[in-house]
N, CA, C and O atoms as a Tinker XYZ file with bonds, in Angstrom:
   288  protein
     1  N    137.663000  100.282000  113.929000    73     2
     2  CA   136.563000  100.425000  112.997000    64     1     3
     3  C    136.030000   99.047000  112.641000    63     2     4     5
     4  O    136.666000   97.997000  112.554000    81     3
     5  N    134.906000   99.235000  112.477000    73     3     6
     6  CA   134.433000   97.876000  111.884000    64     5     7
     7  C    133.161000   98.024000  110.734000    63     6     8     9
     8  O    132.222000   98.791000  110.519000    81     7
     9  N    133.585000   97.135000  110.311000    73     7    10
    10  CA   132.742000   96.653000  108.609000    64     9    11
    11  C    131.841000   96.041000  108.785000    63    10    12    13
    12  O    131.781000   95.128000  109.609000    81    11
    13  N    130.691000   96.502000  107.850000    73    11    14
    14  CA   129.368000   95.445000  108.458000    64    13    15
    15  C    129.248000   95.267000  106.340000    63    14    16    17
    16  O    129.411000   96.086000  105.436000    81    15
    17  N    128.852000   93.604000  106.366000    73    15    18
    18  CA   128.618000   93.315000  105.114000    64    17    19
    19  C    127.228000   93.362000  104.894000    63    18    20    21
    20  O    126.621000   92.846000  105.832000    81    19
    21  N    126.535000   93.772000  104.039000    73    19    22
    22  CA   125.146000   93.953000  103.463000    64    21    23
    23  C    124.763000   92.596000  102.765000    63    22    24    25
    24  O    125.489000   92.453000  101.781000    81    23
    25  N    124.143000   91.855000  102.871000    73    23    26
    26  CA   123.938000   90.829000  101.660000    64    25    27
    27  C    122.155000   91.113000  101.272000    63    26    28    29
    28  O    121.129000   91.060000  101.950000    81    27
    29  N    122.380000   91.353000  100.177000    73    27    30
    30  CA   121.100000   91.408000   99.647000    64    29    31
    31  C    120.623000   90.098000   98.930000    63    30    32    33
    32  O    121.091000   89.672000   97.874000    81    31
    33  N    119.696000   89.567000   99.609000    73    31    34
    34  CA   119.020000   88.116000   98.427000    64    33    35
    35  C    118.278000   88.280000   97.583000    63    34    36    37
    36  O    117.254000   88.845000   97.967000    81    35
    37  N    118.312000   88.011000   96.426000    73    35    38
    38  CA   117.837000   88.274000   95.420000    64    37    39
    39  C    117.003000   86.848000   94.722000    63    38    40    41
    40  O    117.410000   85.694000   94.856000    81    39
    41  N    116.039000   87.166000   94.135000    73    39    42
    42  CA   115.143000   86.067000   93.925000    64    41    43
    43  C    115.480000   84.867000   93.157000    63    42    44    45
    44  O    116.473000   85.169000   92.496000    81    43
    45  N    115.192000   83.824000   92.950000    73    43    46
    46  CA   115.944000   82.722000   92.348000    64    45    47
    47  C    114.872000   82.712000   90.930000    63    46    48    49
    48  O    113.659000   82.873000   91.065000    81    47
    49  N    115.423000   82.531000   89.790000    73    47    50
    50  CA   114.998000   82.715000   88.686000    64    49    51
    51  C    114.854000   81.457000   88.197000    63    50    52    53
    52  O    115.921000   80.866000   88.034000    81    51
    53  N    113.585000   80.693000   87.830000    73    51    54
    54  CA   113.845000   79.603000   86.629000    64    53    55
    55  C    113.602000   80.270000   85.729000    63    54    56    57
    56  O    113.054000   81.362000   85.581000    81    55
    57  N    114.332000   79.086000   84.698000    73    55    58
    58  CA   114.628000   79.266000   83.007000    64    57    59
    59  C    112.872000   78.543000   82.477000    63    58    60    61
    60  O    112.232000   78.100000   83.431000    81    59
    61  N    112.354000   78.467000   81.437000    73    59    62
    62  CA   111.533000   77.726000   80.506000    64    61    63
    63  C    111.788000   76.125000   80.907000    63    62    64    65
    64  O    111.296000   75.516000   81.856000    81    63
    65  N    112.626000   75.678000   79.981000    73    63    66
    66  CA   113.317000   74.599000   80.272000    64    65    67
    67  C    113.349000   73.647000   81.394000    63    66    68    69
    68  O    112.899000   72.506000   81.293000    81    67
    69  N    114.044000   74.266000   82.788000    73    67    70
    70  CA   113.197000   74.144000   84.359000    64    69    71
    71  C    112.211000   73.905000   84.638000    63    70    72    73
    72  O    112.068000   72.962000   85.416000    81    71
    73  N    110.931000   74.685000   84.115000    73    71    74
    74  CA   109.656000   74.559000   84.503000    64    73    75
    75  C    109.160000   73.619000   83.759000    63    74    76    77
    76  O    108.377000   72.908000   84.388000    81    75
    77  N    109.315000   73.302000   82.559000    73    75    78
    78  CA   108.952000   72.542000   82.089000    64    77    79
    79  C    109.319000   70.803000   82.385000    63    78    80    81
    80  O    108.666000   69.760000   82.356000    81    79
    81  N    110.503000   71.123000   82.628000    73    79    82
    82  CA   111.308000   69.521000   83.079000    64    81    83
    83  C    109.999000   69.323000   84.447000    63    82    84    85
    84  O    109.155000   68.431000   84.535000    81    83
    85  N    110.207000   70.341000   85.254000    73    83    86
    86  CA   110.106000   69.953000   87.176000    64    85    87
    87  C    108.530000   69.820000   87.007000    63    86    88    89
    88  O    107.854000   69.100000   87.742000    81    87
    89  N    107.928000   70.703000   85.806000    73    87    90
    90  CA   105.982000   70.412000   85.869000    64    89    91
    91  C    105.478000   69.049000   84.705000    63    90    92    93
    92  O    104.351000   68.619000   84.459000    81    91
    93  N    106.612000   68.703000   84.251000    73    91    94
    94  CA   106.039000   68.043000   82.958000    64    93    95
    95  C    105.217000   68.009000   81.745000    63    94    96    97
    96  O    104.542000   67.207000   81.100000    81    95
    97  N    105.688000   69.617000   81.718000    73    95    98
    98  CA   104.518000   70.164000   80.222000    64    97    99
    99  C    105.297000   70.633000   79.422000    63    98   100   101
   100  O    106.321000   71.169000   79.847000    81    99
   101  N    105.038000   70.566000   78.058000    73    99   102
   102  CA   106.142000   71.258000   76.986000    64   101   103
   103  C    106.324000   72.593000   77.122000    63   102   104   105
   104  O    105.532000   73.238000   77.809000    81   103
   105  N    107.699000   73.376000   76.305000    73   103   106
   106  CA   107.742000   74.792000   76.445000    64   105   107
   107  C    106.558000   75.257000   75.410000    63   106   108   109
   108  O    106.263000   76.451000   75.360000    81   107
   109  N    105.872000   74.280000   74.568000    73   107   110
   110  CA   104.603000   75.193000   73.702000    64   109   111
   111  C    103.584000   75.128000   74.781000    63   110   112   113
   112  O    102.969000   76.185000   74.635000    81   111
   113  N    103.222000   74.695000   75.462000    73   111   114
   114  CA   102.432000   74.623000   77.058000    64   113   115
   115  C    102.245000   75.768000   77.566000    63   114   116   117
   116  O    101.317000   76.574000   77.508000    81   115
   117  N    103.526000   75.743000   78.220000    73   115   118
   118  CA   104.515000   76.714000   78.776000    64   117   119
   119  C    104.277000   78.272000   78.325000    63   118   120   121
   120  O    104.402000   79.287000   79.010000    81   119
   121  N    103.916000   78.142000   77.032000    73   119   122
   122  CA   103.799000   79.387000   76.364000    64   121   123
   123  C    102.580000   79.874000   76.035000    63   122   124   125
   124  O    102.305000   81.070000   75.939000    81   123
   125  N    101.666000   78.737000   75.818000    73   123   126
   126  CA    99.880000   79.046000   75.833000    64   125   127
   127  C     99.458000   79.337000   77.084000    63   126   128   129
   128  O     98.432000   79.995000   77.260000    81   127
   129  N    100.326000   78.803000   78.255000    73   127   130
   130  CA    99.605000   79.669000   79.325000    64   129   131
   131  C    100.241000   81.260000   79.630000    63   130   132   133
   132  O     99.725000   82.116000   80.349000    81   131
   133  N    101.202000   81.339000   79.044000    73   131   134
   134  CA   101.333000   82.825000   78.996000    64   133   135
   135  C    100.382000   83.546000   78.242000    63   134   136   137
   136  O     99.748000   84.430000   78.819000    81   135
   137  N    100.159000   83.295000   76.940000    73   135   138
   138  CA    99.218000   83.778000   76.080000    64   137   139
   139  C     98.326000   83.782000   76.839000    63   138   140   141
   140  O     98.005000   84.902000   77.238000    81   139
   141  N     97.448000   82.462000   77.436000    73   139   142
   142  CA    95.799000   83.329000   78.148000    64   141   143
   143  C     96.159000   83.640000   79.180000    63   142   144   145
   144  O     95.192000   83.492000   79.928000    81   143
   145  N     97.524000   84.229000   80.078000    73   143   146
   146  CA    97.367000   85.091000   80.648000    64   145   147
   147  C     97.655000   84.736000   82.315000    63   146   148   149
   148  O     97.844000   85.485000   83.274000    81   147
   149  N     97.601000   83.309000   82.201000    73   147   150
   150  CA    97.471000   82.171000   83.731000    64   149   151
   151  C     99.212000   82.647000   83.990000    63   150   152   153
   152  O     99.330000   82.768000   85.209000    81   151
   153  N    100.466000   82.930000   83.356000    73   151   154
   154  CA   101.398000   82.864000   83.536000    64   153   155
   155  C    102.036000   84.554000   83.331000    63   154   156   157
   156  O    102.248000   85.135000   82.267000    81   155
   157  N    102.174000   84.899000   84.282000    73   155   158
   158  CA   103.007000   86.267000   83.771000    64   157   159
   159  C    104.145000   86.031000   82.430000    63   158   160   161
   160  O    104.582000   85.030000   81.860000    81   159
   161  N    104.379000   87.681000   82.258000    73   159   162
   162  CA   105.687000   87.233000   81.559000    64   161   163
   163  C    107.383000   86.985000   82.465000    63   162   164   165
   164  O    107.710000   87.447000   83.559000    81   163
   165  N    107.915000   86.407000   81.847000    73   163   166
   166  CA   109.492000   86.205000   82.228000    64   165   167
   167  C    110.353000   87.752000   82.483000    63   166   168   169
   168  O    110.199000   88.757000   81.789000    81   167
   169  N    111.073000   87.643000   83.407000    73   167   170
   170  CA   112.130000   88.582000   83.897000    64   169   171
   171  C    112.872000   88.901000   83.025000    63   170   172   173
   172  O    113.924000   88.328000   83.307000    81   171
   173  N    113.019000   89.478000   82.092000    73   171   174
   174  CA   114.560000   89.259000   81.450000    64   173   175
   175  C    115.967000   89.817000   82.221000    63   174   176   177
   176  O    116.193000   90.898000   82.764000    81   175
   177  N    116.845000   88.570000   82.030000    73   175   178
   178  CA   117.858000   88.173000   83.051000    64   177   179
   179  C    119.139000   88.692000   82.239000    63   178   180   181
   180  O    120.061000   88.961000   83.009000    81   179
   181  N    119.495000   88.943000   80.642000    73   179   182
   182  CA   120.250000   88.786000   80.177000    64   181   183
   183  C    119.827000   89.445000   78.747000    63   182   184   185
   184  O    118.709000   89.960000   78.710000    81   183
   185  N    120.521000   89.469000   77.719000    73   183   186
   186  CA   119.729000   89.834000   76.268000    64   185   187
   187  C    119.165000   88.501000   75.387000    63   186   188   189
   188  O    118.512000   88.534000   74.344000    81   187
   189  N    119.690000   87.162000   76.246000    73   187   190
   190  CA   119.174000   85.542000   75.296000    64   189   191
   191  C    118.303000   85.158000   76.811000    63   190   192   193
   192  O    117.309000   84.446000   76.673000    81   191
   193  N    118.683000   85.641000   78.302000    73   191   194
   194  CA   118.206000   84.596000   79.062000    64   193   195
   195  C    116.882000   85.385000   79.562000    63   194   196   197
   196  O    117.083000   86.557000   79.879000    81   195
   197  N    115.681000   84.950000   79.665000    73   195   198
   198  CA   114.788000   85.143000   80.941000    64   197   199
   199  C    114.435000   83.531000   81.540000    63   198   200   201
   200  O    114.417000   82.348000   81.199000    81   199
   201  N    114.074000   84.812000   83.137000    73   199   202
   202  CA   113.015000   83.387000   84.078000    64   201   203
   203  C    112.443000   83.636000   84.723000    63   202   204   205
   204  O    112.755000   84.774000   85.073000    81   203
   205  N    111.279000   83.136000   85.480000    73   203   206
   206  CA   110.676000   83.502000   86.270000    64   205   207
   207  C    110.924000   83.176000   87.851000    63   206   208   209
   208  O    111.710000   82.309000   88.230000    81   207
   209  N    110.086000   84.052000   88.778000    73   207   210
   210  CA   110.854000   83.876000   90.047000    64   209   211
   211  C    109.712000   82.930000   90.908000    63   210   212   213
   212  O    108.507000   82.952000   90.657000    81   211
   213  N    110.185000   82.310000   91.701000    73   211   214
   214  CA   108.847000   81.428000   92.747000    64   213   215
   215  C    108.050000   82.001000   92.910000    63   214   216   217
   216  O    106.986000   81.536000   92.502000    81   215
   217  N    108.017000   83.241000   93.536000    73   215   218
   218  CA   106.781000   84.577000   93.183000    64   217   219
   219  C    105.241000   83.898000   92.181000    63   218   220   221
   220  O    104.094000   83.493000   92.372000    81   219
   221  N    106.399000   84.188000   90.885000    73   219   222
   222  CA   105.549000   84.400000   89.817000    64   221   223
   223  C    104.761000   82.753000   89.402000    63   222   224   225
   224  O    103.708000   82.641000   88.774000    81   223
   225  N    105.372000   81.912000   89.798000    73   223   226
   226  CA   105.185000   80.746000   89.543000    64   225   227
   227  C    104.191000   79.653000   90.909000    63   226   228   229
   228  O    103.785000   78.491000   90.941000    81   227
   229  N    104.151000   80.908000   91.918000    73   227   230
   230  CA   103.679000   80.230000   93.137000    64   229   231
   231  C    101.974000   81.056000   92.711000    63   230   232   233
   232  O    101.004000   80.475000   93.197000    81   231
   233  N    101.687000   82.297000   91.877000    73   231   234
   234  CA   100.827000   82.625000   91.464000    64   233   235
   235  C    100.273000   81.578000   90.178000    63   234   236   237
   236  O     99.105000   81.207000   90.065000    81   235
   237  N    100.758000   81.417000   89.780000    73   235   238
   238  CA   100.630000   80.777000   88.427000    64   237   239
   239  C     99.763000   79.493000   89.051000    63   238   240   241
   240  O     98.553000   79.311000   88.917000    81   239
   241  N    100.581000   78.775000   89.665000    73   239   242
   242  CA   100.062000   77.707000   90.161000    64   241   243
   243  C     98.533000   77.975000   90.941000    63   242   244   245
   244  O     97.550000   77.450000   90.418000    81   243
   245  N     98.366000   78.735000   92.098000    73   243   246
   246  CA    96.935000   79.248000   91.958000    64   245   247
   247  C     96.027000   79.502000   91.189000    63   246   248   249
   248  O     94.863000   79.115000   91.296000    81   247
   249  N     96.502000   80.203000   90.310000    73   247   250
   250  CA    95.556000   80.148000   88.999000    64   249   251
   251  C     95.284000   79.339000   87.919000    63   250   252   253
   252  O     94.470000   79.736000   87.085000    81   251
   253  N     95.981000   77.969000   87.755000    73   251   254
   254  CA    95.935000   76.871000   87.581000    64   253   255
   255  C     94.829000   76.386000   87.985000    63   254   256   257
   256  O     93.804000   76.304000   87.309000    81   255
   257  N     95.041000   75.868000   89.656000    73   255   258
   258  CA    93.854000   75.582000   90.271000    64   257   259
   259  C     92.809000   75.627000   90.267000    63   258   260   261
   260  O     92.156000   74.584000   90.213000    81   259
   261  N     92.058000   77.168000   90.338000    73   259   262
   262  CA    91.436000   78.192000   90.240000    64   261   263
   263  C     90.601000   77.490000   88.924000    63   262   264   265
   264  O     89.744000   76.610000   88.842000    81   263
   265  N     91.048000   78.032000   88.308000    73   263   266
   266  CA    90.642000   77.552000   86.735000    64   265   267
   267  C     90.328000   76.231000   87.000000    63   266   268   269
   268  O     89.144000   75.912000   86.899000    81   267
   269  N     91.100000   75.443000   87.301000    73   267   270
   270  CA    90.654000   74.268000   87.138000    64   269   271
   271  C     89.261000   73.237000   87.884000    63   270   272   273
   272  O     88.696000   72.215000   87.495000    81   271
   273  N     89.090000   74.187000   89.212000    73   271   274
   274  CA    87.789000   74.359000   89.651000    64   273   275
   275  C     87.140000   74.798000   88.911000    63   274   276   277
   276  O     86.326000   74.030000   88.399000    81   275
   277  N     87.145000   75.981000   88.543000    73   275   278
   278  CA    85.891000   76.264000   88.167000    64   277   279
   279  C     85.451000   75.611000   86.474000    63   278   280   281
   280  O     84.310000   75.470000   86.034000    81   279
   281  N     86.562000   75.345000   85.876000    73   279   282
   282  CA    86.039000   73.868000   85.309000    64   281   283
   283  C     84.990000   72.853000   85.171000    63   282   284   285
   284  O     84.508000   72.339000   84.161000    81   283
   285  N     84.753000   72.688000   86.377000    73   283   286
   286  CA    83.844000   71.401000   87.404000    64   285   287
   287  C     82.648000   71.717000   86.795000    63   286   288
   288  O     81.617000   71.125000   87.114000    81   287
């Protein structure tokens, strides 16, 4: 008989904190772009922890952009 192992990958989550260190904007930043909307909300990971996944943050960053064109 033989065993076959399943590995499921599961998405890598940053914390607040993370994003803020690796983009250089505060977590009140961080949080006004949730408010207008440029940032989804966070996963919740735990009952104290959420984060978001590259997914959500590889969108974010487009819409950053986006915005920031049309700025001009």
């Amino acid at each position: 008989m033989s065993t076959q192992t399943q590995t499921s990958t599961l998405p890598r989550l940053h914390s607040a904190r993370a994003i803020c260190e690796a983009r250089g904007i505060s977590e009140a930043t961080l949080w006004r772009e949730r408010q207008r909307g440029m940032l989804d909300e966070p996963i919740q990971i735990s009952a104290g922890r959420k984060g978001w996944t590259d997914e959500q943050l590889t969108v974010w960053q487009a819409r950053r952009q986006q915005a920031s064109r049309e700025a001009r």
